[in-house]
Structures are given as C-alpha cells and as structure tokens.
C-alpha positions in Angstrom: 0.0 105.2 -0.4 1.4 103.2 2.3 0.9 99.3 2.2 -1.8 97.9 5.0 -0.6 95.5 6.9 -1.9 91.9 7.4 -4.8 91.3 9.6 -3.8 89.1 12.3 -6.0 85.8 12.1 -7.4 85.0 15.8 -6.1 82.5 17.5 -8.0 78.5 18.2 -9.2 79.1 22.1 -11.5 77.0 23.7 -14.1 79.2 22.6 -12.9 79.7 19.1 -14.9 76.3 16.7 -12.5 73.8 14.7 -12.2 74.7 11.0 -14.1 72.3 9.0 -11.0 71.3 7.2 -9.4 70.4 10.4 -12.0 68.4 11.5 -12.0 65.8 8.3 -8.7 65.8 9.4 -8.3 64.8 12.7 -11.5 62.0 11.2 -9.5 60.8 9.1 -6.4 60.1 11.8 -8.8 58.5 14.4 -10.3 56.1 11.3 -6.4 55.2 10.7 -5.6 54.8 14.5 -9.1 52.5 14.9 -8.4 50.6 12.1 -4.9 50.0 13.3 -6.4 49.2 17.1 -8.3 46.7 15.7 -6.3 45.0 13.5 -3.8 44.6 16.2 -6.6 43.4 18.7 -7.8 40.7 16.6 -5.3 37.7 16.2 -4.2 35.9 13.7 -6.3 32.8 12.8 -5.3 29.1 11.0 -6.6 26.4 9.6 -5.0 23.0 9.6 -6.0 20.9 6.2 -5.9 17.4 6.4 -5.9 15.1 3.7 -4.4 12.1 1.9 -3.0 12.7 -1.5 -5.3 12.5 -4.2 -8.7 13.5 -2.4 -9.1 16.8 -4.4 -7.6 19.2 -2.0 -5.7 20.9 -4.6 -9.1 21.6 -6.5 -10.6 22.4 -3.1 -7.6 25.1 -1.8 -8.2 26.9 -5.4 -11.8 27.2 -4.9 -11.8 28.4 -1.2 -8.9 30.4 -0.8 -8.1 31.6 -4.8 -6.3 30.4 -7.8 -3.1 29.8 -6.7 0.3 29.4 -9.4 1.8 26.3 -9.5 3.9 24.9 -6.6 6.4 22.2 -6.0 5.9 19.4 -3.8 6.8 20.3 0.0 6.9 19.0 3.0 4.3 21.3 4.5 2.1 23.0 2.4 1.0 27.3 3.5 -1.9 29.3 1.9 -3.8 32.4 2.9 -7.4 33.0 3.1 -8.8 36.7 3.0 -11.4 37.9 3.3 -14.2 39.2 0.3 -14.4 42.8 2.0 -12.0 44.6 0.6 -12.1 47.3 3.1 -12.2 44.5 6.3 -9.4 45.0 8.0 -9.5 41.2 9.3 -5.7 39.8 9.0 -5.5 36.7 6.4 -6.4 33.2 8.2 -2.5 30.9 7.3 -4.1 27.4 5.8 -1.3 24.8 6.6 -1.5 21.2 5.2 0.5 18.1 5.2 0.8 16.0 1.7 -0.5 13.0 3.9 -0.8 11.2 7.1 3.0 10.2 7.2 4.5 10.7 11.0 7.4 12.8 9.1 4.9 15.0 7.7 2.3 15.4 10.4 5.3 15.8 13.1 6.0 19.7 11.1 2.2 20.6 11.5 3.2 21.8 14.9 6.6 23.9 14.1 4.4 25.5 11.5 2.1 27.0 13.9 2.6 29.8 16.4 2.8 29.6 19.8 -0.3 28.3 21.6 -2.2 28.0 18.9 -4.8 25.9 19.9 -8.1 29.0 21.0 -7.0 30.4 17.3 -6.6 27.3 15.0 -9.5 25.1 13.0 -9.2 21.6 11.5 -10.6 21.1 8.0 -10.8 17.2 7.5 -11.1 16.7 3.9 -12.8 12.7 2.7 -13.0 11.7 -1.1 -16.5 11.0 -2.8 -15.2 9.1 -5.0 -13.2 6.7 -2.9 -16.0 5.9 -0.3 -14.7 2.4 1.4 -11.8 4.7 2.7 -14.0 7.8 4.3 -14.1 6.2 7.5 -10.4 4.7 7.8 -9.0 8.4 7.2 -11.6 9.5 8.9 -11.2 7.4 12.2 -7.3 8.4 11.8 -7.3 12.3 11.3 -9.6 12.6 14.4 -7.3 10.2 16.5 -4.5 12.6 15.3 -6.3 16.1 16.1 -7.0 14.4 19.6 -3.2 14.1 20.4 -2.2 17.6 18.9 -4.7 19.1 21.1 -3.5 17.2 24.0 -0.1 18.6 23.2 -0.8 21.8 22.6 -2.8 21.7 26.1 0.3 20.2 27.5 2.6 23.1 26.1 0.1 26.1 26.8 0.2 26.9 30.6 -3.2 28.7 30.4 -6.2 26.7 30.9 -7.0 26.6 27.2 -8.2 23.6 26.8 -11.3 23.7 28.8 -12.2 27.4 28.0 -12.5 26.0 24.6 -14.2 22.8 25.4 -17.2 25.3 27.4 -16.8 27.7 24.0 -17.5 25.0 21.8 -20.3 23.7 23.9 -21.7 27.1 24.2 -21.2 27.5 20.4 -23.7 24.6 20.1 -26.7 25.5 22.6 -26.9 29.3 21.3 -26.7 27.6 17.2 -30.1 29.1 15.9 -32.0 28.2 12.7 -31.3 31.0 10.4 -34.7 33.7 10.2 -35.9 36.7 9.4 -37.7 37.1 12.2 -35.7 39.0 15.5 -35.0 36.9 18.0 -35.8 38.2 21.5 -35.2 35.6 23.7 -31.7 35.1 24.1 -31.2 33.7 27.5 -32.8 30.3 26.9 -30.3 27.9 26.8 -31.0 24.0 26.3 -28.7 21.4 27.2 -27.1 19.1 24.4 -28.6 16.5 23.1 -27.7 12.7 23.1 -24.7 11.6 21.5 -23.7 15.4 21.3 -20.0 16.3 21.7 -19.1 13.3 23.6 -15.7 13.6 22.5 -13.1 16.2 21.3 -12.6 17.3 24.8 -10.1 20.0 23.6 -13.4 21.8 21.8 -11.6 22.1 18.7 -13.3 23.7 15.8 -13.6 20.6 13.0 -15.3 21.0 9.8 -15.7 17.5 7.3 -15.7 17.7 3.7 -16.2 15.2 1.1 -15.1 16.2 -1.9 -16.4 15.0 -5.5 -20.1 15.0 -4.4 -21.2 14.8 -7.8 -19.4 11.6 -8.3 -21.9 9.8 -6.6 -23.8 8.2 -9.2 -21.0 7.1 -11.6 -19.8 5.0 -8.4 -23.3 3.3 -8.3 -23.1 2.6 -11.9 -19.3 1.0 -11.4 -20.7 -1.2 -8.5 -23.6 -1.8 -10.2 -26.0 -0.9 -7.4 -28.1 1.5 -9.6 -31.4 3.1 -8.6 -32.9 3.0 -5.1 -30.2 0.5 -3.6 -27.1 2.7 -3.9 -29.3 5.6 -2.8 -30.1 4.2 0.4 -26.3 3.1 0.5 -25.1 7.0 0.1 -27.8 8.3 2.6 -26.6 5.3 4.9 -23.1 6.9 4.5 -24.5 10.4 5.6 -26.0 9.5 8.6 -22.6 7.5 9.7 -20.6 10.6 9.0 -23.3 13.4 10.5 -23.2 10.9 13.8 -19.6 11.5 13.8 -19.4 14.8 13.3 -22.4 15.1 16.2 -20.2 13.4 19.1 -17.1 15.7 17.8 -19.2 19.0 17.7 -18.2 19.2 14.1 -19.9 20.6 11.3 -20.1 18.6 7.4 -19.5 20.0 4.1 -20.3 18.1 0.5 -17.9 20.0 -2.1 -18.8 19.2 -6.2 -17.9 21.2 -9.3 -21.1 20.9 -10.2 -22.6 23.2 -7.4 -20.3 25.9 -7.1 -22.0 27.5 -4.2 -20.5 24.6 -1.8 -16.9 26.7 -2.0 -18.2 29.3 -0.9 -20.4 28.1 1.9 -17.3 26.2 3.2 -15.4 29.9 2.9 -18.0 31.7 4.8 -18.3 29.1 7.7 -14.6 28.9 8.0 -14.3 33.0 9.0 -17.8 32.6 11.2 -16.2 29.8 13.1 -12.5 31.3 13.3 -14.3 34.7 14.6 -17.9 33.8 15.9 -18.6 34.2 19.5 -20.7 32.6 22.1 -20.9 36.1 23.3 -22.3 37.9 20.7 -24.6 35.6 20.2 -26.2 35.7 24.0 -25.9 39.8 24.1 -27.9 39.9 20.2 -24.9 42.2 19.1 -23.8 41.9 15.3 -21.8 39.4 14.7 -18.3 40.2 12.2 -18.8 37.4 10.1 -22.7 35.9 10.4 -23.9 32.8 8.5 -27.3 33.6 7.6 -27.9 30.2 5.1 -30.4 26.9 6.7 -29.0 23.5 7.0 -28.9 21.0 3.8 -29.5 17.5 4.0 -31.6 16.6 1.0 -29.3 17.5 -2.0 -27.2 14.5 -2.2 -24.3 16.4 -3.8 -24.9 19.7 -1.6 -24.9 18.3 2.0 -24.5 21.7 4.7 -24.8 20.5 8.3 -23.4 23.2 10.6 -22.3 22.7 13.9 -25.0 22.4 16.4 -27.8 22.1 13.9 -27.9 18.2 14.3 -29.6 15.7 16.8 -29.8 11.9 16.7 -33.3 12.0 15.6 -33.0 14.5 12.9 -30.7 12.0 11.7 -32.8 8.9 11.7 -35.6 10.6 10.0 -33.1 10.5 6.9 -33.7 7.3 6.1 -34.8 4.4 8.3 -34.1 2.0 10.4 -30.7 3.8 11.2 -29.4 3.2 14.8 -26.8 6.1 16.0 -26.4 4.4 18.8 -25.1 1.2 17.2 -22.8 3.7 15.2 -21.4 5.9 18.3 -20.3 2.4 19.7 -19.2 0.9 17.2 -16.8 4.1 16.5 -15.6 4.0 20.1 -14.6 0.4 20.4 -12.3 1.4 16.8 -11.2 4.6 18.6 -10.0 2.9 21.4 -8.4 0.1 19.3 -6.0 2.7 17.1 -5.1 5.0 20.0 -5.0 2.8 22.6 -5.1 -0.3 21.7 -7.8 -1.8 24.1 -10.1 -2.9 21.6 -12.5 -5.8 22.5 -11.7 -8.6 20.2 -15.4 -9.7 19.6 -16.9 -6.1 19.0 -18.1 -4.6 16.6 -16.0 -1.5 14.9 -17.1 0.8 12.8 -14.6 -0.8 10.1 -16.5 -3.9 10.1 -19.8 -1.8 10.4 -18.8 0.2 7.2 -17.4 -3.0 5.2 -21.0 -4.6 5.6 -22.4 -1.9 3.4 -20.1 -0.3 1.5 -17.9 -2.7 -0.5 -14.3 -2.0 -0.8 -13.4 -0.3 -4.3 -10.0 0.1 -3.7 -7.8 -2.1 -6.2 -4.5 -3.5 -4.8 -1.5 -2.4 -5.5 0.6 -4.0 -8.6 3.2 -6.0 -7.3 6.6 -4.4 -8.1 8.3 -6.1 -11.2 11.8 -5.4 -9.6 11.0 -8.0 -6.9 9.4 -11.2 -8.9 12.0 -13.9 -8.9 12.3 -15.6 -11.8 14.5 -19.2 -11.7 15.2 -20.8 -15.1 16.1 -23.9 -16.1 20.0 -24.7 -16.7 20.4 -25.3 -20.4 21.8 -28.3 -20.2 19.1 -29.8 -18.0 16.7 -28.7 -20.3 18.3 -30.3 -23.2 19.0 -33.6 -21.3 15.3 -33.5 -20.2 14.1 -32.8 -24.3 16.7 -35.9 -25.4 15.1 -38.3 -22.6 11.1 -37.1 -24.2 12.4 -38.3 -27.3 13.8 -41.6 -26.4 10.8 -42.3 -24.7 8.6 -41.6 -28.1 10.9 -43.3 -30.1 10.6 -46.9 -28.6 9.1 -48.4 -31.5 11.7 -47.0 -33.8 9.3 -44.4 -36.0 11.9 -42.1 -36.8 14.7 -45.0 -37.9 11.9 -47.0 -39.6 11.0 -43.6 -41.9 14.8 -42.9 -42.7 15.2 -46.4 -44.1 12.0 -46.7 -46.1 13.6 -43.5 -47.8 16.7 -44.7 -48.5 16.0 -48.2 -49.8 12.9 -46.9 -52.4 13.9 -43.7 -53.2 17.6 -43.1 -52.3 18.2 -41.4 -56.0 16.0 -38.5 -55.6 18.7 -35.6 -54.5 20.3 -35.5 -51.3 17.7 -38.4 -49.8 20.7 -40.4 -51.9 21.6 -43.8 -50.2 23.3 -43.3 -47.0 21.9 -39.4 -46.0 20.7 -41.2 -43.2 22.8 -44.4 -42.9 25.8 -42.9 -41.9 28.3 -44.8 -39.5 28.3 -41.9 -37.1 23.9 -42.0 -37.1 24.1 -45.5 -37.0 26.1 -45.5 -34.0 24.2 -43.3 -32.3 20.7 -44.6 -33.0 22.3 -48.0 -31.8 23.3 -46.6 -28.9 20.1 -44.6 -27.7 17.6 -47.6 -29.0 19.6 -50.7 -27.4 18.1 -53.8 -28.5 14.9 -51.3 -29.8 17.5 -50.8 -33.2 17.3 -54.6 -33.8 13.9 -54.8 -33.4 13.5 -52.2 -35.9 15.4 -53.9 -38.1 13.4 -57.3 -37.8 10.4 -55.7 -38.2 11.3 -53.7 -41.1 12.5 -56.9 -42.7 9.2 -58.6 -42.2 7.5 -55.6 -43.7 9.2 -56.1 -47.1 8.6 -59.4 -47.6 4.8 -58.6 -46.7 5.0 -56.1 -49.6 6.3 -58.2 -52.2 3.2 -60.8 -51.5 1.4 -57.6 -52.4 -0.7 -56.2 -49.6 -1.8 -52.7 -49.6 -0.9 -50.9 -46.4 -1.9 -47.4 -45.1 2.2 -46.3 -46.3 0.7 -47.0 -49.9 -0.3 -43.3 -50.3 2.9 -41.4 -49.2 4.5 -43.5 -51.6 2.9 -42.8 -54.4 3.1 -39.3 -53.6 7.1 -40.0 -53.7 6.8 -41.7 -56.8 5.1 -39.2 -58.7 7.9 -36.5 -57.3 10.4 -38.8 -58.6 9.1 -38.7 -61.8 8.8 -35.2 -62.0 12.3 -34.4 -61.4 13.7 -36.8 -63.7 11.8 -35.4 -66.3 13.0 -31.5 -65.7 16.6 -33.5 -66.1 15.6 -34.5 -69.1 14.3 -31.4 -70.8 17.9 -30.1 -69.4 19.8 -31.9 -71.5 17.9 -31.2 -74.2 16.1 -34.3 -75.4 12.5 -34.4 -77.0 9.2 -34.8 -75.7 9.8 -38.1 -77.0 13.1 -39.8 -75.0 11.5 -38.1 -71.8 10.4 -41.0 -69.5 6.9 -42.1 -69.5 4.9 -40.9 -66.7 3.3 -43.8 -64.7 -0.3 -44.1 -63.9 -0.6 -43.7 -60.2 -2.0 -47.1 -58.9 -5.5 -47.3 -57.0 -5.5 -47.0 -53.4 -7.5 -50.1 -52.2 -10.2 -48.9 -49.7 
C-alpha cells in the first residue's frame, strides 16, 4: 500500500488567527522590549552624602543602602542603592560621599558625577545626635557648599536647569498632601507657600537632614546634667531651629537611631520618592512609581519624620513655646552671609551665637601634641653652683662644722668617727674657705660651749649624747666577748644619767 503523503498545513493569512503559542511569544518579546524602553527612558539618579568623619554615616550607608564588606579609606567614597522590588526595573541610584569637608575632598564630588547632573542628583546632609554644639556649624557649612555646587553646575549646564528645578521644587511643596485613605478629588487647588518657606536654595535642590544617634539623647542630658524637663525643652528647642532651616531650604528632616529601626527605611523610601516623584503626577492623580504613604512625626523625640512641604512656621511654634522663627531665619542669614560672603554685620546676632546660648559646647579640645612642648633644662653646672650657694647660706651659723667637732672630740674612738674623719687638712681648708670669718666664730663659740659644760649645765645636746654613749658601750663590749674574755672583764655598763626637765 502506497505511503500518503503529508497534509499541507495552511498558511497564516490575514484571515487565518495567531496560534496561541505564538502569541505568549510575541508577549513575551514586547514585555522584554518595554522593559528595556523604560529602563533606558528613566535616568540614572545620585545622591551626594555629606558628612564629617565620625557622625555615623558608616552605620547609616549599611542600613539604607545594605551591608556593605569592608573598604579602605578613599578619597571619595561610591555606593549603590536599589530598589526592594525585585522585578523594578529602576536603575541603581550611585550614593557618592566625601570623608569630610576638606576642599581636597569636596573639589572630587564634582568629577565623580556625570555630566549635568544637577535635575538628577539629591543631597543627604548627615548631623550627629550625639555631638549637638556642632549641628549647626556643619550644618551652616554643607548648605553654603551645596549652594556653590549648584551655582556651578548651573554655570556648566547650558539648559535652563536651574530654574526648572527651582519651579519643581516649589511645585513639589504646594501639591505635598497629608497622607489618607480617602481619594482626593480636587487636585487643581494650589496654595501659595507659606512664610519663611524656601527662601533660599534657589537651585531647588532636593536636601534631606539627618541626625543620626537619636537615641543618644538622654545620655547627653545625663552628661550635662540637665536631666528631666530642662534638657527636654533644650532638644525640642534644637528641633524647631533645624525644621526652620530645613523650611527656608525646602528640605525635608530625618532622626536615624538603632533603636527604631524603621527610621532606615523611611529615609530609603523618601530618597526613591524624591529622586523619581513628580509634580506632575501629582496634579493629573496618576500613580505615582515610588509613593510615600506614611504622616509626618514630630513627637517621638528619637523618631523625628518631617517631609518636604509638610511644615509651616506655626506648626513649628506649637512645638514648644515661645519659639520665634523669625528671630532664627535671621539670625541664620546674617551667619550665611558672614561664611560665603563675608558681609556679616559685626553687632548681629548669628545663629552661632543664637545656638551657643542654649546648647553648651561639649566638644573637648584637642590634646596639645607632645612633639611640640619645649622643654629648657637647667645646665648642670648652674644647678650645682645654685645648690652650693643654698647651702652656704644655711650654714652661716656653722651647724654642720659645730656637729663634726662635737663628734670627734667625745667620741672620736667609736669606728671610722675616729679623730680626724672630719678634721682633715683638705675639709678644713675648704670649710675655711666657704665660712670666712663664720669658721672662727664657730670655733669661739664652740670653745665657750665646753667650758659651759664642765660647770655642768644640762643643754638640749644632753640626749643625743647619751644616746652616743650607750652605742659606745655597746660596741666595746661585742669587742670584748671577741677576744674571748668573761662576763666578768667585760666593761661595766653605765647608768644612763637623768635628763633634767
């Protein structure tokens, strides 16, 4: 039987449906191709640390953006924050900090950025809890230097950047809404800012504050011994100084403590929704890619959330009154004035010497450097010249000659206090010599105290010398058990005379 041959399968016409296989196939290309569109559509975002050494950003970086191994010092530092979602197909944000404020540093901030980055770049300002009389020094300084780097970087970027931000920014701060569940239907209703709001930072760039070692707050009370409701009023004094701040700057403030470990992440969400949140979205009601559904914080002392555009002047003098923003927003431009441009009035007030009236300065100085004490010692021969002449001085009335010949006349036998130990021609010579006419004195007066002993007076030298008398004894009788006489040839022992009193 012959073999049938194949059926020929029709051919796809227009009329002729997809196979199903087909069809998850070409899906699955156009998924690829939109994910690919998108990723290239979206740019790549940064976020510039700044921070002094030893303000906890290490501790901060491996909270927000992951444990990270362990690194050697550089001269610029370069992390990557992703995001949670594993299937987002949002590119990794670069987090670049210097070790510190020095020029040398700060100057490769900018080579470490791409081009015109200033409509893709945020500035994460990092204070220390636990070091509270510098929080507005380093303060007042990183914001003068993000000021200059955004002037640059408008400078360098032909493109009017630096006022499409500015209206962003302010735009980012009208539409701000108080997290609800309720649906939000009026969208067009736009207020305009409030006092003291984003009077500066004209670039509009995105700032965030953190203070670090929030929960070291009440161990610094105790160590300044301001416990109880003094220091409190002290720390909330310190909040409404910073949130004014952060109010002229359109910047939002973080408290970070490893005691409330929700604070990391916070800080992690707001970063992506300020990096990638739009004034836009926010006026059309559309989904936003990375929302921040969570309510401001200013009553957990340790877990302080203020976002951007949440704030007002009188939200912040409810805190905790009397509290004048006003005093403090000129007080911080007079100080701005005075480090960038040196214009400061002389008899203002800054907000260094507004600060210093409240918070005392815990800082210890610096030890002074061992290397560079100069230390000028005495020649030795000045010295000893300067010891001989305190001696002659204390020996004017002859003491020490007077003693050496009271030995050697009474009790010159007694071992090597024999008869001239201390008469020698050499000592004689040189007592003469140092004592002058002091030697003959001596010798007069010595003479005259003899004969007053043989009338028999008692004087106070009456004791030492029966003291010497009695050790006298005492060796001559071991010499005579030495040469091996009896008890009886040893020599009698004298009684020890009374001391008249």
């Amino acid at each position: 039987m012959a073999a049938t041959p194949p059926r020929r399968q029709p051919t796809a016409g227009p009329s002729t449906p997809v196979p199903a296989r087909s069809e998850g196939r070409e899906d699955l290309w156009a998924d690829i191709l939109r994910s690919a569109d998108r990723a290239n559509a979206l740019p790549r975002k940064n976020v510039v640390l700044l921070s002094e050494r030893h303000r906890g950003r290490a501790h901060l970086l491996d909270k927000v953006v992951g444990k990270r191994r362990a690194r050697q010092p550089l001269a610029i530092g370069y992390d990557l924050l992703t995001s949670d979602d594993r299937d987002d197909d949002t590119p990794p944000v670069s987090v670049v900090y210097p070790p510190s404020s020095h020029p040398s540093f700060l100057r490769l901030v900018d080579t470490s950025l791409p081009p015109h980055p200033l409509p893709n770049t945020a500035v994460v300002i990092v204070l220390d809890w636990s070091k509270p009389s510098t929080m507005v020094r380093e303060l007042l300084a990183w914001l003068g230097w993000v000021d200059a780097w955004a002037a640059r970087a408008a400078l360098a970027d032909t493109s009017a950047a630096g006022d499409e931000m500015h209206e962003r920014l302010q735009s980012h701060l009208q539409h701000y809404t108080e997290p609800t569940t309720a649906p939000l239907t009026n969208y067009g209703a736009v207020l305009p800012l409030g006092q003291g709001s984003l009077t500066r930072n004209p670039a509009g760039v995105p700032i965030v504050v953190v203070c670090t070692r929030a929960d070291q707050m009440d161990a610094l009370g105790d160590e300044m011994g301001m416990k109880g409701g003094g220091w409190e009023e002290r720390t909330d004094w310190i909040q409404q100084v910073l949130r004014t701040v952060c109010l002229s700057y359109g910047a939002a403030l973080f408290y970070t403590a490893p005691t409330q470990p929700q604070t990391y992440s916070l800080l992690r969400e707001y970063l992506f929704h300020r990096l990638y949140s739009s004034p836009q979205t926010k006026v059309e009601g559309a989904p936003q890619r990375f929302p921040f559904p969570h309510r401001a914080n200013v009553l957990d002392r340790d877990a302080v959330m203020v976002p951007a555009g949440w704030d007002s002047w009188g939200k912040i003098t409810i805190l905790r009154e009397p509290f004048d923003p006003a005093r403090v927003a000129k007080a911080w431009d007079v100080s701005s004035r005075s480090t960038q441009e040196g214009e400061g009035e002389a008899e203002a007030e800054g907000i260094e010497d507004l600060w210093a009236t409240m918070i005392p300065d815990m800082e210890r100085p610096a030890a002074p450097n061992p290397a560079a004490v100069a230390v000028t010692s005495e020649p030795e021969q000045g010295f000893l010249q300067r010891q001989l002449d305190s001696l002659v001085k204390s020996d004017a009335k002859g003491v020490f000659r007077r003693a050496a010949e009271t030995v050697d006349e009474r009790y010159g036998v007694v071992g090597p206090m024999g008869t001239g130990g201390l008469s020698l021609p050499g000592v004689e010579k040189a007592m003469a010599e140092m004592e002058g006419n002091a030697a003959e004195d001596a010798a007069a007066r010595f003479h005259a105290r003899k004969d007053s002993k043989a009338a028999g007076p008692t004087s106070p030298d009456r004791s030492s010398t029966v003291q010497n008398e009695a050790l006298h004894n005492f060796f001559q009788g071991l010499l005579a058990k030495k040469q091996g006489t009896a008890s009886a040839n040893a020599t009698p022992t004298k009684a020890a005379p009374k001391v008249a009193k």
